[in-house]
LUMZA-788220 format. One record per residue (C-alpha): residue in three letters; residue number from 0; z, x, y. Coordinates in steps of 0.1 Angstrom, whole numbers, always signed. Layout:
> ALA; NUM; Z; X; Y .
...
***
This chain:
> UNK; 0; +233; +725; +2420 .
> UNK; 1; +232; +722; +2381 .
> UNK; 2; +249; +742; +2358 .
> UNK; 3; +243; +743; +2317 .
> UNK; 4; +265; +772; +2307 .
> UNK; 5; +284; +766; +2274 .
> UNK; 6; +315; +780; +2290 .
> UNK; 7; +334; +763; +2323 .
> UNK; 8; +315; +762; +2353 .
> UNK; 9; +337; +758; +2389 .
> UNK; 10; +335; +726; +2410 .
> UNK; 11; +341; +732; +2447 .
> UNK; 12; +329; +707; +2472 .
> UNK; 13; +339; +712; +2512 .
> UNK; 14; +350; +683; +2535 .
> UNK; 15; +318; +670; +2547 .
> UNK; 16; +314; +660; +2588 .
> UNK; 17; +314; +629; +2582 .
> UNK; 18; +348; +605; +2588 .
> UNK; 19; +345; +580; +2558 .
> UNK; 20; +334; +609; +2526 .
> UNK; 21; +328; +588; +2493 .
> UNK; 22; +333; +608; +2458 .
> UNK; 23; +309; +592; +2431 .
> UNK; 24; +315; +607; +2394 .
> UNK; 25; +292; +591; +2366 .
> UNK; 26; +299; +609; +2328 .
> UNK; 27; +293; +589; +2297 .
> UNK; 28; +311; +605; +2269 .
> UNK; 29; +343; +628; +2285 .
> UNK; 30; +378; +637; +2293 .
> UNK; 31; +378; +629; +2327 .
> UNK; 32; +409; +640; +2351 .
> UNK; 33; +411; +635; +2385 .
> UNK; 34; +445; +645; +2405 .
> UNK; 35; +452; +653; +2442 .
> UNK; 36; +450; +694; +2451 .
> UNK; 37; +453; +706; +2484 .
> UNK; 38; +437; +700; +2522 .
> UNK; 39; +412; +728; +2518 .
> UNK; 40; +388; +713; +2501 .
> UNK; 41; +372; +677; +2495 .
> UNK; 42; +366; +683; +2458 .
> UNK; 43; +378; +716; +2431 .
> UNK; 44; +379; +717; +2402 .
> UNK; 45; +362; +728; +2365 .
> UNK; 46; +332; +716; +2339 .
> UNK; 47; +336; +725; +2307 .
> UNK; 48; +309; +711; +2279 .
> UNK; 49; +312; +724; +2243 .
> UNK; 50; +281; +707; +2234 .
> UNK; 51; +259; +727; +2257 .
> UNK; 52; +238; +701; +2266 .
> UNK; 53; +253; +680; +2287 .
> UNK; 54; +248; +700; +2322 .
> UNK; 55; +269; +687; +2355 .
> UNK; 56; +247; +682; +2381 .
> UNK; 57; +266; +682; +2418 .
> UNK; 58; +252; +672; +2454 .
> UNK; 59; +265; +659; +2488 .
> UNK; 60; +245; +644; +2512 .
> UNK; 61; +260; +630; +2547 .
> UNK; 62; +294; +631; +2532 .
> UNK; 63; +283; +613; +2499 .
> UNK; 64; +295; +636; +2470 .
> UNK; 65; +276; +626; +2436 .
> UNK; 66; +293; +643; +2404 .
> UNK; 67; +273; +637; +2373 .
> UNK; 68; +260; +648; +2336 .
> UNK; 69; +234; +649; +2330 .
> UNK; 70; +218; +644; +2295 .
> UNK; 71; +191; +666; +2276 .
> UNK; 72; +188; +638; +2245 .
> UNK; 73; +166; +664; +2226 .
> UNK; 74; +198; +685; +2226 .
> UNK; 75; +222; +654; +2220 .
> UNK; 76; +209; +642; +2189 .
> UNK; 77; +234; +651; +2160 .
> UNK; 78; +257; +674; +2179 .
> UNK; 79; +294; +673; +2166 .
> UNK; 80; +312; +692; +2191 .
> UNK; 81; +342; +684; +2211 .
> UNK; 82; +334; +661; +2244 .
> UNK; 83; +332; +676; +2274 .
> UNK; 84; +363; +677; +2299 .
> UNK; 85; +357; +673; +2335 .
> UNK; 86; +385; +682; +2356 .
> UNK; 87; +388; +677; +2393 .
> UNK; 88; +413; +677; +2424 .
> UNK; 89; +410; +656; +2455 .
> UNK; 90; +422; +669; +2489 .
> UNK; 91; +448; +653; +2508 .
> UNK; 92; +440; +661; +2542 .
> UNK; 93; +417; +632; +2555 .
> UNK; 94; +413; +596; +2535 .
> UNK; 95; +387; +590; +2508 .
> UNK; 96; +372; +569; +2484 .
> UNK; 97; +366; +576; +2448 .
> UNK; 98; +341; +558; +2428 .
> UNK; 99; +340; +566; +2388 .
> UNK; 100; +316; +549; +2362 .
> UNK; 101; +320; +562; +2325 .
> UNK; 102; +310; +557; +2289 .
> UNK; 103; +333; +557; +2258 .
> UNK; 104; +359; +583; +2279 .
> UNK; 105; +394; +596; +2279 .
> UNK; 106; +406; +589; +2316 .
> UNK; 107; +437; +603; +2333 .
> UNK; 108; +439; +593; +2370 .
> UNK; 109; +471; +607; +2390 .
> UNK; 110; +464; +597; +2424 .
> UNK; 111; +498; +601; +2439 .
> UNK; 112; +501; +612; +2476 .
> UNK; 113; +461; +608; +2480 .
> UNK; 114; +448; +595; +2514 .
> UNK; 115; +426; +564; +2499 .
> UNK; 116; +405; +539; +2513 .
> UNK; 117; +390; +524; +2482 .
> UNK; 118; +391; +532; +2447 .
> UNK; 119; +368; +519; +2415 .
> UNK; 120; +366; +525; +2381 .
> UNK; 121; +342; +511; +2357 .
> UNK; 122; +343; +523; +2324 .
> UNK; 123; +323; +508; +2291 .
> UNK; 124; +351; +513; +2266 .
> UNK; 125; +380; +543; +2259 .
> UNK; 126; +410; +548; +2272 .
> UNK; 127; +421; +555; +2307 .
> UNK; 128; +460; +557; +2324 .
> UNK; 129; +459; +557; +2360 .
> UNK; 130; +489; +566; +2379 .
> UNK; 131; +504; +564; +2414 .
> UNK; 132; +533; +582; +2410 .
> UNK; 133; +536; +585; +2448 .
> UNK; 134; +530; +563; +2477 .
> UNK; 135; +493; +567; +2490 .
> UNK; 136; +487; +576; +2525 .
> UNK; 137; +469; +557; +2549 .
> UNK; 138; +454; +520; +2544 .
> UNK; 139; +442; +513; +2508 .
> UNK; 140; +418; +489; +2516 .
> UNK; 141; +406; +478; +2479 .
> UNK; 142; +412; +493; +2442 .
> UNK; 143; +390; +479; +2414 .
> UNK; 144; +392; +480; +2377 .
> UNK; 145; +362; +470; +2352 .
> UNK; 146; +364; +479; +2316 .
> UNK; 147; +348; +467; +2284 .
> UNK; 148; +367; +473; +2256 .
> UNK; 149; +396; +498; +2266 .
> UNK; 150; +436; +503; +2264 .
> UNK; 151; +439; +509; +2300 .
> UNK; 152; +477; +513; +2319 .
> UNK; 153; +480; +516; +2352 .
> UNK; 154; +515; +523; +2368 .
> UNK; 155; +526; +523; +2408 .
> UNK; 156; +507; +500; +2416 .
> UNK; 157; +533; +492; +2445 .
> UNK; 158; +534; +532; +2457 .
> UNK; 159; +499; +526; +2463 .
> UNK; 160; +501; +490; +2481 .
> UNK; 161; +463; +481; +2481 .
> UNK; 162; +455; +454; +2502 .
> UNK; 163; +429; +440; +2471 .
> UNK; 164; +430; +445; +2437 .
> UNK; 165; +411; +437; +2409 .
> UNK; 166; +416; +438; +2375 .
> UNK; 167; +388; +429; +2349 .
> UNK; 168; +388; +431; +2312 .
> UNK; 169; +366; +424; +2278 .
> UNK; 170; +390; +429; +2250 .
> UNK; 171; +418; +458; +2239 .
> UNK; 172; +451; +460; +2260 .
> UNK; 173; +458; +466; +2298 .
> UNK; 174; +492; +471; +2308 .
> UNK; 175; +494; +468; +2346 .
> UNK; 176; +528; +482; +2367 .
> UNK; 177; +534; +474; +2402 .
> UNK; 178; +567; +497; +2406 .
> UNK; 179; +569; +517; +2437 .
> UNK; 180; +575; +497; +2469 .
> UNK; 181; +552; +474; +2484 .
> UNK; 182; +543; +484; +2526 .
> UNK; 183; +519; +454; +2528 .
> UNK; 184; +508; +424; +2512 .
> UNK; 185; +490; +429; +2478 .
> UNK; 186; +463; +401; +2463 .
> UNK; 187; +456; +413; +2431 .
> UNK; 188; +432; +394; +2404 .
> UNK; 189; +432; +398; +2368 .
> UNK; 190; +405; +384; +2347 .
> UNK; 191; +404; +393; +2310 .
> UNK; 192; +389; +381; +2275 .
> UNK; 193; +402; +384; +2243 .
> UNK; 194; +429; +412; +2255 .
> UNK; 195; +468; +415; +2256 .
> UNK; 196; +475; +420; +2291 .
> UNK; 197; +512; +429; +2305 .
> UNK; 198; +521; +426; +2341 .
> UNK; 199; +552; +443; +2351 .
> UNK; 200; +567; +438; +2384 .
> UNK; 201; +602; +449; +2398 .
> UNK; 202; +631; +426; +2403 .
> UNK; 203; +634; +434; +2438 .
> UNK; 204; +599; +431; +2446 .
> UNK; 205; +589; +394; +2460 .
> UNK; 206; +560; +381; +2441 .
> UNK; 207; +540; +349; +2429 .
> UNK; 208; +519; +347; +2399 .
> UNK; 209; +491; +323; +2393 .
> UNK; 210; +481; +312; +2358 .
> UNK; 211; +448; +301; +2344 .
> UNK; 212; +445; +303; +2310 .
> UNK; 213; +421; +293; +2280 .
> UNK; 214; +434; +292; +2245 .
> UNK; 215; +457; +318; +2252 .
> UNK; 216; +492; +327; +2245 .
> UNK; 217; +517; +332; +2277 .
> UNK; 218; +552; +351; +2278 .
> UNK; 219; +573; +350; +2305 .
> UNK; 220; +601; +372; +2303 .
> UNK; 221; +638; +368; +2321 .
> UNK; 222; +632; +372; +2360 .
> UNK; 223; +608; +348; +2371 .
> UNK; 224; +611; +311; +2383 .
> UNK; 225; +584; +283; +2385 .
> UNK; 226; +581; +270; +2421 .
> UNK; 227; +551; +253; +2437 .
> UNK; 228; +528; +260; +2401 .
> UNK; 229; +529; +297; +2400 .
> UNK; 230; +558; +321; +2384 .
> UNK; 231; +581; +338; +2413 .
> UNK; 232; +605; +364; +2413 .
> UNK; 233; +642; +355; +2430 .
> UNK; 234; +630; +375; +2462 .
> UNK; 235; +596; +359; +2466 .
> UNK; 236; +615; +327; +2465 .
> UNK; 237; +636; +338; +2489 .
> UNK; 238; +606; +340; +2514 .
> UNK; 239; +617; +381; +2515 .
> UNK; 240; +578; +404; +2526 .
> UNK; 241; +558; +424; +2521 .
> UNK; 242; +547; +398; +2490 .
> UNK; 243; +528; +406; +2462 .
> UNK; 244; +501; +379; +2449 .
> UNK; 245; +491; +377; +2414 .
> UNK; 246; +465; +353; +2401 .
> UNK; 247; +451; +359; +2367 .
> UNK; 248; +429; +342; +2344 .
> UNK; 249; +428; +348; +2306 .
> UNK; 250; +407; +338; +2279 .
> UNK; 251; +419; +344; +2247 .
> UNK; 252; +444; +371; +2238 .
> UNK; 253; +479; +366; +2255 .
> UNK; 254; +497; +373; +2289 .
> UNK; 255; +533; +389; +2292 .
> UNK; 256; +551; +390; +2324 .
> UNK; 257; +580; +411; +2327 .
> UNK; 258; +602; +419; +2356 .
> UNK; 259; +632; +447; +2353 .
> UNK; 260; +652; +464; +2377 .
> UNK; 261; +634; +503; +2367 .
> UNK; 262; +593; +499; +2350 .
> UNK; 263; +583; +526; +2333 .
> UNK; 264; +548; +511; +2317 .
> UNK; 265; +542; +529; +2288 .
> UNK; 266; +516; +552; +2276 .
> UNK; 267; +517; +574; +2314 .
> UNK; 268; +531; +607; +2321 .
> UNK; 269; +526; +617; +2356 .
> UNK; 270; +509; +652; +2364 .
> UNK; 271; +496; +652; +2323 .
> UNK; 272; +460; +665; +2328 .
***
């Protein structure tokens, strides 16, 4: 289906048949907001485009959802209206995997309490502030982040306990939080260029952070320890599990790791749509 009305349009997508569905949303320039809602439904939610010619165009096909604009550039050309917001809920009742690609876009991710197998986001600049402000259900097999230039925070990274994670970067800021507690072992990578990147980790949680870096500048707050060429909090030391695994590699810009007993990262308020 396709709508183009100038005034918001519904969203409503059932739970498909099949037992792995996949959500794919593609917008270029947009305030996108995704959140859990209830079990009734796969996807809910509202369009609303004050340019009028940016239609959403929305199909599902063997339990493939594809959620995208779709641009009339004879329309586009010289339009100074507001970008369009796209906001949609997630059910809870089965596990998922949500897929986003945007342009220059405002993102707010609260993915709290969500059944999630695997999670991407690749976004070509903006900002975006993605939130686990509750453990995940289920096995999260694999969360990915790619960005160009972006300010990206993410926070509760260990309510959400992703077996993989991956973190890549051109240049901006991205302030990454692993508060929450770890239920498995976490590998994360984070690759940036030319960006200040904070990773903030709990006392109490044990982990080990690898370092590569090229001509750039490296903080290392109270907390951790050097041990066997990585930095180590007291309890990864300690041999305590599940552990979280850290290796980064930054190019330019700086690295900051901080470990407190509460992280709050900055820049996220939980259930802000």
């Amino acid at each position: 289906m396709t709508h183009d009305e100038r005034t918001p349009v519904p969203v409503e997508v059932p739970w498909p048949a099949s037992d792995d569905p996949q959500v794919r949303v593609s917008v270029g320039a947009c305030r996108l907001r995704v959140h859990s809602g209830d079990d009734d439904a796969l996807v809910t939610g509202s369009y609303d485009d004050p340019t009028g010619t940016l239609p959403l165009t929305v199909t599902e096909e063997h339990g493939n959802v594809r959620i995208s604009q779709q641009a009339r550039l004879s329309d586009v050309r010289g339009f100074r209206a507001s970008p369009p917001t796209l906001d949609l809920s997630l059910g809870r009742g089965r596990p998922l995997s949500l897929h986003l690609a945007t342009g220059a876009s405002d993102v707010r991710l609260d993915l709290g309490g969500l059944g999630l197998r695997r999670v991407s986001l690749r976004m070509g600049a903006g900002n975006a502030a993605i939130m686990f402000d509750s453990p995940v259900t289920g096995v999260f097999e694999r969360f990915e982040l790619e960005a160009g230039a972006a300010n990206v925070t993410v926070g509760g990274l260990g309510n959400a306990s992703p077996e993989q994670a991956s973190v890549v970067g051109g240049a901006a800021s991205y302030d990454l939080s692993f508060d929450g507690r770890l239920v498995r072992d976490v590998n994360a990578k984070v690759t940036t260029a030319g960006a200040n990147t904070v990773v903030r980790v709990p006392l109490t949680t044990p982990t080990r952070v690898g370092i590569v870096s090229v001509l750039a500048g490296l903080t290392v707050r109270d907390g951790f320890q050097t041990w066997e060429d990585s930095y180590w909090t007291q309890a990864g030391v300690d041999g305590q599990r599940p552990l979280l695994s850290v290796d980064t590699s930054i190019t330019l810009g700086g690295l900051e790791l901080v470990a407190v007993d509460v992280v709050e990262p900055p820049g996220i308020e939980p259930g802000s749509r």
